[in-house]
Steps between C-alpha positions, in 0.01 A plus 500: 500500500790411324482182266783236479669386183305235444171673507612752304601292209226261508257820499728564185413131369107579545544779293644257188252235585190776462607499160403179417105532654266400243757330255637196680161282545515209564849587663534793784661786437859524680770767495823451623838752571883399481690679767868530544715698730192731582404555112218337310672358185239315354111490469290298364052346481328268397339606148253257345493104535759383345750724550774530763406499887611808670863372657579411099347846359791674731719229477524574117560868528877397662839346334596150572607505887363871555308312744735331726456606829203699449151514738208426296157609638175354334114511581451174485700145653707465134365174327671194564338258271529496106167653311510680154824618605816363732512504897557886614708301735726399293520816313649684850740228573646522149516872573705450807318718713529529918156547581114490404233733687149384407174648638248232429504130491353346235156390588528150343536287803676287340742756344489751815893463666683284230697802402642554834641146530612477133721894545586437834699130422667689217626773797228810415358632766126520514319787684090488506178654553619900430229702408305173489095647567622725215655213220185255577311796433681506154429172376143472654315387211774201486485453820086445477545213211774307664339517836091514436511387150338810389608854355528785763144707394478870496113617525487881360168684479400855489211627665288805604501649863194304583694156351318471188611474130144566341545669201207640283427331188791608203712706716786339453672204704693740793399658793911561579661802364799500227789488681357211720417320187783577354707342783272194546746427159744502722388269705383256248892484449504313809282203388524220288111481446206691505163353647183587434129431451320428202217725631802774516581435123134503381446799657882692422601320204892614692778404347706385773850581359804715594535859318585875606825641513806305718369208441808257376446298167661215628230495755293171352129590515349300755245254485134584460262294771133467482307351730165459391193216572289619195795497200605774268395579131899530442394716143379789709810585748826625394711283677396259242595665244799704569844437476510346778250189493711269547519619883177478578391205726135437527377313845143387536362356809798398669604538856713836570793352671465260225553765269777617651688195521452427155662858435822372699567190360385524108573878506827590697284738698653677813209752558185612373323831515119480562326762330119404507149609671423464864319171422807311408789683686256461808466122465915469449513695831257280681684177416820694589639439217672892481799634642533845423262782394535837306199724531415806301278744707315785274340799634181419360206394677301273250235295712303229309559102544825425388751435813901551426528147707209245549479117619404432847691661743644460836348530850772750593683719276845357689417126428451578119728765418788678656750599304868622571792693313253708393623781240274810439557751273340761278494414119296814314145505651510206633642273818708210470513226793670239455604172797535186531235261648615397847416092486553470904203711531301378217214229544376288260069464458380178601426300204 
């Protein structure tokens, strides 16, 4: 099926804007593409926070009026208010170009729209909603603080055939291969934070960082989360003691969506990745409090008591958990899944 213009260059934007995953927090990442006469000229993301939104990243690739007349396509509804940096609204009109193609509106109600009225009285036209499923999809994590007040929170676990991660004692903290260890660094990338149990650090002592090969070093580690209800002797784990310390947030007997919301507004977090025991990711579940999960499947077969995902269950598998753009693939011996929890379907326990 053939795609038109606009999709094609806002499919172009998504691919500046993936750049940015896992460095803009507590911004989104964005990506944007100046087009003229057929012919990207310009392209530009958002970096860090701080820096310059997407529009002003490609914006400062061109020579003073470069611009005029040019289509710029963008992710995200360009800002129209003044934060660390100027309006992107102004920014285009300065640049005299004829038209802005956004995917996504910004999901601050009371931002969402004020860039169409402020372009379009300055005589820009304004096209919406291209490729929109896949620009929300983009800034989802952003989209999760500004409209539930929490981070978006990635559950990943890896577990046996018969959904267990019993391990004997001193064998080691994996029952994943290499390579699927090697790319759950990869998908730490992702995240702003890392959650976990004290009962997972007294028993793994893990450090919780990024490392391996492709990682970038302008990545910022992220933060270190324990949850715990008995405390920590903080002498006997490394992420006391490494380099790192200082990102290491300690949580003890505190509500989880508490937690979380505390991680958004003292932390700049976008989205967490839950790496923890059935106990704990199994409670998160119950109070729905998840929205997308990455599981590991082994061929092993280990029996014994511990369960990949605890807490209390559903009456049907389809109230508690149906998930959808689900991506399977092979990663050394083991199976990925990974999908998004489908809310519509989802219902909460009775509490």
């Amino acid at each position: 099926m053939k795609i038109s213009e606009d999709e094609k260059w806002i499919r172009a934007a998504l691919e500046e804007g993936r750049r940015g995953i896992g460095f803009t927090a507590p911004n989104p990442p964005v990506g944007a593409v100046i087009v003229k006469n057929g012919i990207a000229i310009a392209r530009g993301w958002h970096h860090k926070v701080g820096s310059p939104h997407a529009e002003k990243d490609a914006l400062s690739k061109l020579k003073e009026e470069e611009a005029q007349g040019a289509t710029v396509y963008v992710t995200l509804e360009p800002c129209s208010t003044h934060g660390r940096t100027g309006a992107c609204t102004e920014a285009l009109i300065s640049a005299g170009v004829s038209k802005v193609v956004y995917g996504a509106c910004d999901p601050n109600p009371s931002h969402s729209g004020g860039a169409d009225k402020i372009l379009e009285s300055a005589g820009i036209k304004v096209v919406t909603g291209i490729l929109e499923e896949e620009c929300q999809d983009l800034i989802r994590g952003f989209s999760t603080v500004q409209t539930l007040g929490r981070p978006w929170l990635i559950a990943k676990t890896a577990m046996s055939l018969d959904g267990r991660i019993t391990r004997p004692k001193g064998e080691g903290q994996w029952l994943s291969g290499t390579e699927a260890r090697e790319e759950v660094q990869q998908l730490r990338t992702e995240a702003d934070a890392i959650l976990t149990s004290g009962e997972t650090i007294r028993r793994d002592n893990p450090a919780l960082t990024l490392r391996g090969s492709g990682i970038s070093s302008e990545k910022p580690q992220p933060w270190r989360v324990v949850m715990t209800q008995q405390g920590l002797a903080q002498k006997d784990f490394q992420i006391f003691e490494d380099e790192w310390k200082d990102r290491t947030l300690i949580f003890q007997n505190q509500n989880k969506y508490d937690v979380l919301q505390t991680l958004a507004e003292q932390h700049g977090v976008n989205t967490v990745l839950l790496e923890t025991g059935g106990s704990l990711l199994g409670s998160f579940l119950d109070e729905g409090l998840i929205d997308e999960l990455v599981i590991y499947l082994t061929p092993l077969v280990t029996g014994g008591p511990s369960v990949a995902v605890g807490g209390q269950g559903g009456e049907t598998l389809e109230e508690r958990l149906n998930l959808k753009n689900v991506r399977i693939h092979q990663v050394g011996r083991d199976i990925c899944a990974r999908g998004i929890v489908n809310r519509e379907s989802l219902k909460p326990l009775d509490r």
